[in-house]
N, C-alpha and C positions, 0 to 999 in steps of 0.2 A: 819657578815651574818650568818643566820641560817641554819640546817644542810639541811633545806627541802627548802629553798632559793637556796642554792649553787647547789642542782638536779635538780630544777625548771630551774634556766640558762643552767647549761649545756644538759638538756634535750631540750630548746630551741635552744641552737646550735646545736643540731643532728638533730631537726626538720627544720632548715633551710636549711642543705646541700641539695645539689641536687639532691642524691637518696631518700631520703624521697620527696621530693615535686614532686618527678615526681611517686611516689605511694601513695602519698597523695589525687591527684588530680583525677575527678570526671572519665576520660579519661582513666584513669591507665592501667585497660586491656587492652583495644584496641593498648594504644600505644606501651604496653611489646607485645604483642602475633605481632607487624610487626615486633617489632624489632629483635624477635627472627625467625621472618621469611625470613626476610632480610637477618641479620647478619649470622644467625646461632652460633653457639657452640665458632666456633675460630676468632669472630669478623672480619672475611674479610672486606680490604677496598672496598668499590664499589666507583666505578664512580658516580660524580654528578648526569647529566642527567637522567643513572639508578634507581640512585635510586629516582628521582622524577615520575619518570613511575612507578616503584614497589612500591611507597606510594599509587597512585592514584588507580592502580591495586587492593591492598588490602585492602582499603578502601570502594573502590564500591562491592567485596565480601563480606564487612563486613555485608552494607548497607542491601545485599538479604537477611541476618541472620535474619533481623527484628531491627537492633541494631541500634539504634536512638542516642543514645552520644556519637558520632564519631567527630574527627577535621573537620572544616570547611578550606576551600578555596584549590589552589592549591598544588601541591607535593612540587615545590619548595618555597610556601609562609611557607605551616606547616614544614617543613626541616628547617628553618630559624626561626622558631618560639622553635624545639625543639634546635638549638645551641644557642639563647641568653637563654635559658635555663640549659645549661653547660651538656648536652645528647648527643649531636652530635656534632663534631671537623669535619672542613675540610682541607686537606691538599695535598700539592704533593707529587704522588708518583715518585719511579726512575726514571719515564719516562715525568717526569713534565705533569703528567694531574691530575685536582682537582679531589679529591676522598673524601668521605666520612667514619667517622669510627665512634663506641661509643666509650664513656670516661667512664673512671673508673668508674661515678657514676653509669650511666647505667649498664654498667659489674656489679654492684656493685646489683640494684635495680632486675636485670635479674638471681640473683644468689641467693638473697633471696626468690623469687617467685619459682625459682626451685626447694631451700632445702622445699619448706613450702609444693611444689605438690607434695613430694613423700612421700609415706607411712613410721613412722620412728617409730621405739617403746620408750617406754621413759625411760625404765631398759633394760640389756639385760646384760651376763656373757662376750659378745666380748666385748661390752663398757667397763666395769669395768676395765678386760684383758687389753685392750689397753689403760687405765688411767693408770693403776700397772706401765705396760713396759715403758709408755714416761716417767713417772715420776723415773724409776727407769736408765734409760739412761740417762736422764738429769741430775739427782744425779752423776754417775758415770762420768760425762765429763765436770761437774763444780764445784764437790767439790773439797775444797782447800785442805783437808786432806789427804795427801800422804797415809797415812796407810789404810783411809776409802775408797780410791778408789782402792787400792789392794786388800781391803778385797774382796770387791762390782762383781769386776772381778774373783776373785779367786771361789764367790759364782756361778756366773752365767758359770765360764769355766769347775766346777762339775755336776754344772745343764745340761750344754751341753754335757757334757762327757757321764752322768749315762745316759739319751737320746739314747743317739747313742748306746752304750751300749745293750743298752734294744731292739733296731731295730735290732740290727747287734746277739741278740741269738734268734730272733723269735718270740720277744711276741707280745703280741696282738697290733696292731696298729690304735689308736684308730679317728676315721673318724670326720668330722667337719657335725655339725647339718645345717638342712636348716636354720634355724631361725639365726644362728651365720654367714654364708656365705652372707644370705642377710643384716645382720649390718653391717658387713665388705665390701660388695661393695658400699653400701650407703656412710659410710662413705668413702670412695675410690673415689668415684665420687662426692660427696661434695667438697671433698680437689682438685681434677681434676677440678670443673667447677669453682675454684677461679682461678684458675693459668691467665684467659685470663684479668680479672680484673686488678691484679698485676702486670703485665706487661705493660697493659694500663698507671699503677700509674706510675711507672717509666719510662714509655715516657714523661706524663704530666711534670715529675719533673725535664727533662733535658730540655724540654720548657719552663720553670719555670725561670730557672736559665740562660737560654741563653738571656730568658727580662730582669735579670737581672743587668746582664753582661754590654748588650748593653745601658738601661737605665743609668747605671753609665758612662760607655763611653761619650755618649752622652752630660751629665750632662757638660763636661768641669769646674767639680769643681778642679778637681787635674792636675797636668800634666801629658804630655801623654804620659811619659815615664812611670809613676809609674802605671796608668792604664792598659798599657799592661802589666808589670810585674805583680800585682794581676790576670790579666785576667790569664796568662800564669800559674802561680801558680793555679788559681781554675782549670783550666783545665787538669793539673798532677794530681790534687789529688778531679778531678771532679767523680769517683766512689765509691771513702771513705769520702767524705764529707758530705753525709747526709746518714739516712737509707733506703731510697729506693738504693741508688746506691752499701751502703754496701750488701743489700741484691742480688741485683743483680749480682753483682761482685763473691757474693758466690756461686750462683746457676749456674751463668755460668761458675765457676771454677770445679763444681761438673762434669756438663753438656760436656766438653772437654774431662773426660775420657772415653774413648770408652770403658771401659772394665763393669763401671758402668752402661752408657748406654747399652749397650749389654745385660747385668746381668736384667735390669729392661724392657725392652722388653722381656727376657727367661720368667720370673715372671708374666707377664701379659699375656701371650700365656699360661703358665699352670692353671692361677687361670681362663680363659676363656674358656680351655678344660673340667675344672671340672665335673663333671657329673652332678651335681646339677645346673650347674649355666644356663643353659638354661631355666628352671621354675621361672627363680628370674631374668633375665636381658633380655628387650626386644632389640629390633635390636635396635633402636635409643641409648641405653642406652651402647652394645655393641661395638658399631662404633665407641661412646666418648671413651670408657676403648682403644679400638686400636688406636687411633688416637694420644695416650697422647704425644709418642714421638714426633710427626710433630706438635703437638701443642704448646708444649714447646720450639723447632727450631724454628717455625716461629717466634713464641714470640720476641726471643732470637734475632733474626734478624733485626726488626720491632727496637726494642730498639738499637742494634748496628747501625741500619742507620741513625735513630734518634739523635744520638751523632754524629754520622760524620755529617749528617748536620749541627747541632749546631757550632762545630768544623769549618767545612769547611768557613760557612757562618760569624763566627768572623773573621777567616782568612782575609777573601776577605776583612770583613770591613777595618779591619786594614789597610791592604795592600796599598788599595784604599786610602783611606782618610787619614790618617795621614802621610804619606808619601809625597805627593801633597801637602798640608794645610802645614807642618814644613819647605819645601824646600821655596814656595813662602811666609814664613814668612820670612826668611831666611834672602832673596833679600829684603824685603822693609827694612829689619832693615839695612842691609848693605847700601842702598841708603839713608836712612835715615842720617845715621853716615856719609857720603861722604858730604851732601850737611850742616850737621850742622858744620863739619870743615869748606868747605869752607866759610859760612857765619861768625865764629865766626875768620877766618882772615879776618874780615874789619870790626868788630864790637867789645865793650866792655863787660868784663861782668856781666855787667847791663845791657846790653842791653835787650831789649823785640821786640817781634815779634806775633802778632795775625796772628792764622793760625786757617782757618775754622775749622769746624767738620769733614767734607766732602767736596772733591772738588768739585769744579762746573763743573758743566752741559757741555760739551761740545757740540757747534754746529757745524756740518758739512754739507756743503750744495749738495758736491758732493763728494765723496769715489773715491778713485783711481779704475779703471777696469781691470788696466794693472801694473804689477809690476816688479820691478827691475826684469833683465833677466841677469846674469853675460854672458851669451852669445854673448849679445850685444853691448859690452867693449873688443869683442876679437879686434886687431889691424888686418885690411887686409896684405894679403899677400906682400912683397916685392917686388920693381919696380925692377927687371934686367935693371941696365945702358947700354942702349945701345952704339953700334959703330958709332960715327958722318958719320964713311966713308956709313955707309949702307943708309944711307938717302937720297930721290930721288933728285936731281937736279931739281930746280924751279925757274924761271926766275923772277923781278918783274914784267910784265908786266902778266903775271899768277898769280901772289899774288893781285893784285889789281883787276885782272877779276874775281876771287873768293871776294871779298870784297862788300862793300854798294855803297850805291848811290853814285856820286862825284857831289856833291852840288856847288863845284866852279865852273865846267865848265858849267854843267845847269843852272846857273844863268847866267852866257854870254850869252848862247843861248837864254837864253829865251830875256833876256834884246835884245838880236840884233833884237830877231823876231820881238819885241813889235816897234823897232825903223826901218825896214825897209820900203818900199815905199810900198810891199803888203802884210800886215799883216796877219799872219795867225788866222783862226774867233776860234779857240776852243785849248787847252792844249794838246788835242789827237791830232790834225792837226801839232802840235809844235813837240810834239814824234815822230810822222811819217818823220818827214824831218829829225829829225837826224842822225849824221853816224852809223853806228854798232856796234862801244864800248858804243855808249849812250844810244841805244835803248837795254838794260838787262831789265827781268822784275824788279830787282831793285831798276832800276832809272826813275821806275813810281812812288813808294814811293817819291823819294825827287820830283819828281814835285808837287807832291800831298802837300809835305811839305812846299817847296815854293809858294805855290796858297796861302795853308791857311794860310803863316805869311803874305801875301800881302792883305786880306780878302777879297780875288776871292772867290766868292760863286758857288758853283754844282746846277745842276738841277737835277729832277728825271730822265729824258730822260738819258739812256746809250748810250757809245760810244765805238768802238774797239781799243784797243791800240797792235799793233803789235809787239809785243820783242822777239829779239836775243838772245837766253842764249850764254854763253861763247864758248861751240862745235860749234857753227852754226848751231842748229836746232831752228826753230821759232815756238811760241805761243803765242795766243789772248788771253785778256782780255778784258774781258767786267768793265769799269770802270764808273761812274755818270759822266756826260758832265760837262765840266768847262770851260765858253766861256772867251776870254779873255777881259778886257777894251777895250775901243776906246782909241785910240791914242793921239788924239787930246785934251779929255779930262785932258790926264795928265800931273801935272805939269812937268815943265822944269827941268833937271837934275843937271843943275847947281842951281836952287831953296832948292833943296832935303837939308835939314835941317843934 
């Protein structure tokens, strides 16, 4: 491949990321000037909803400008239109409600457009100055040469000496130009409006690696012990594993000492007193230079939560699932092994056995509603044996007055009634004549019993049957009439088969 071939591709890869195509596109302002009216400087999350009200909002402002190539349709269609766009990420904040943020690219697109709007000179003695110093710091803290970095320091600890020196007998002290004050916060605020991008990167990048993560888990190509060992392993050494995380890990090791941090807040209160710098930093521009420490914290934060999520939520998977999944594998391999012993004692081994893929289908036509209750398997309490002596005294002729019908003597009776010279015409007529052990209500059952094996038929006509309960108090009943045969018609007794 040729040397203008190999620019040509990689110049098409930079044209295809996402901060180009979203300032590539015909829309471009409109869509940087919400997003910076939106987000602002330190990329706050906003709420969903909000921010589809504050699209629709600054839109139809736009609309009164005169400006005619604006997005079309609603806050939350164009919101969803700039995330399969890789512009806008939505995600939960600590308090589990969707919010919306930009992505690096955006940070990225929003940061170009700012260095491009401010006035920059293209030489200046601060540039140079500050090309000289990184490059001679940088020398000083990577070279390998023991002697060349004593030299390097020894020069600059003279430089610093004769300085002080020269302040400390009175000479003249010599003041920083406007023109060099304003390259110097330019570049100051350049390097400030990257910081909210960067931070963005390395959230993206621990979201990156938690799909990662999970896509292999998932995957079930390896087993699941070895799984979580790699997981557990990326995750010790998930902030030196790539350079967003090295980076990070550095800055917020810088960022923990307070004394640093203190030093660089002094530093940004005097270079803001300056006397000059009022002519050269407007309020919007001042608020960014004071803001830098809370912008660099939240940052810092924003990424720390991002990792405990990540963290948190492999946790859970883990937890969850392979724990459940390994124990009920556990059980079918042990019932497995149980039932292929007991088969292979009463088979050879050659023997064979088809066994489906899947078991069949179970039908059930009704589920149980009610299920073992061990309550209901308690034994009742224990009979205390009683004393024979406490038992009342009961005569038989009391056990028998409590008793049923006495069918053998109502058949006498009835047999004589049916055989005397004036028969009585009805079964009630039969009960009324007899003594008072017969007449119980009782031994209207067995007359009743006796009709129907003789098949005496009833009519509907009722009749009263008078009975004696065992006390002597008396009660009616009203029973269906049952008259008895004629006499005469019935065979002879000595006939009776």
């Amino acid at each position: 491949m040729s040397e203008v071939a190999g620019e040509l591709a990689r110049v098409r890869g930079a044209f295809s990321q996402p901060t180009l195509t979203l300032l590539h596109q015909r829309q471009a302002p409109v869509v940087i000037a919400i997003f910076r009216a939106a987000f602002g400087r330190n990329n706050r999350p906003i709420p969903t909803a909000r921010l589809h009200t504050q699209v629709e909002e600054h839109l139809a402002q736009v609309r009164l400008t005169g400006e005619t190539d604006v997005p079309s349709g609603s806050g939350h269609e164009i919101c969803r239109r700039w995330m399969r766009g890789q512009w806008l990420v939505r995600s939960l904040d600590e308090a589990g409600h969707e919010v919306y943020s930009l992505t690096s690219y955006a940070q990225q697109a929003l940061e170009l457009v700012k260095n491009l709007s401010r006035d920059r000179a293209t030489l200046s003695e601060h540039r140079i100055a500050t090309i000289l110093a990184s490059v001679r710091r940088f020398n000083s803290e990577a070279n390998p040469d023991r002697t060349a970095r004593v030299s390097i320091l020894n020069e600059e600890i003279a430089r610093l000496q004769a300085e002080r020196d020269r302040l400390v007998d009175g000479d003249e002290m010599v003041g920083a130009t406007e023109d060099y004050m304003f390259e110097g916060f330019t570049e100051l605020l350049s390097l400030i409006s990257a910081l909210p991008s960067d931070f963005a990167r390395v959230e993206e990048r621990f979201a990156t690696i938690r799909g990662e993560i999970l896509a292999a888990f998932r995957a079930e190509d390896r087993p699941a012990g070895e799984v979580i060992d790699d997981y557990l392993a990326r995750a010790d050494s998930l902030m030196t594993a790539t350079h967003e995380g090295r980076a990070f890990e550095g800055a917020f090791a810088l960022l923990r000492d307070d004394a640093l941090v203190a030093q660089l807040r002094e530093d940004l209160t005097a270079l803001l007193d300056h006397p000059l710098s009022d002519g050269i930093l407007g309020d919007g521009e001042r608020a960014e230079l004071q803001g830098t420490v809370r912008l660099v914290r939240d940052g810092l934060e924003r990424v720390l939560a991002q990792r405990s999520r990540v963290t948190a939520t492999l946790k859970d998977y883990i937890v969850s699932h392979d724990a459940v999944r390994d124990r009920q594998l556990e059980q079918t391999l042990r019932q497995i092994e149980s039932e292929l012993t007991t088969w292979m004692a009463t088979t050879g081994p050659r023997a064979s056995h088809d066994v489906p893929l899947l078991p069949p289908r179970a039908g059930v036509e009704h589920l149980r509603e009610r299920f073992y209750d061990p309550a209901d398997d308690v034994l009742p309490d224990r009979i205390a044996a009683a004393d024979p002596t406490d038992a009342p005294s009961v005569s038989l002729a009391e056990l028998m007055a409590q008793g049923g019908p006495q069918l053998g003597a109502l058949r006498r009776r009835l047999d004589d009634a049916l055989g005397s010279l004036a028969p009585a015409g009805t079964l009630g007529e039969v009960f009324g004549g007899l003594e008072p052990e017969l007449r119980r209500p009782v031994e209207i059952f067995g007359l009743l019993h006796l009709a129907a094996g003789r098949d005496w038929g009833s009519e509907e006509s009722l009749e009263t049957y008078a009975a004696v309960r065992p006390d002597g108090t008396e009660r009616s009943f009203a029973v269906p009439r049952t008259p008895l045969p004629d006499p005469d018609l019935q065979p002879e007794r000595g006939a009776h088969a």
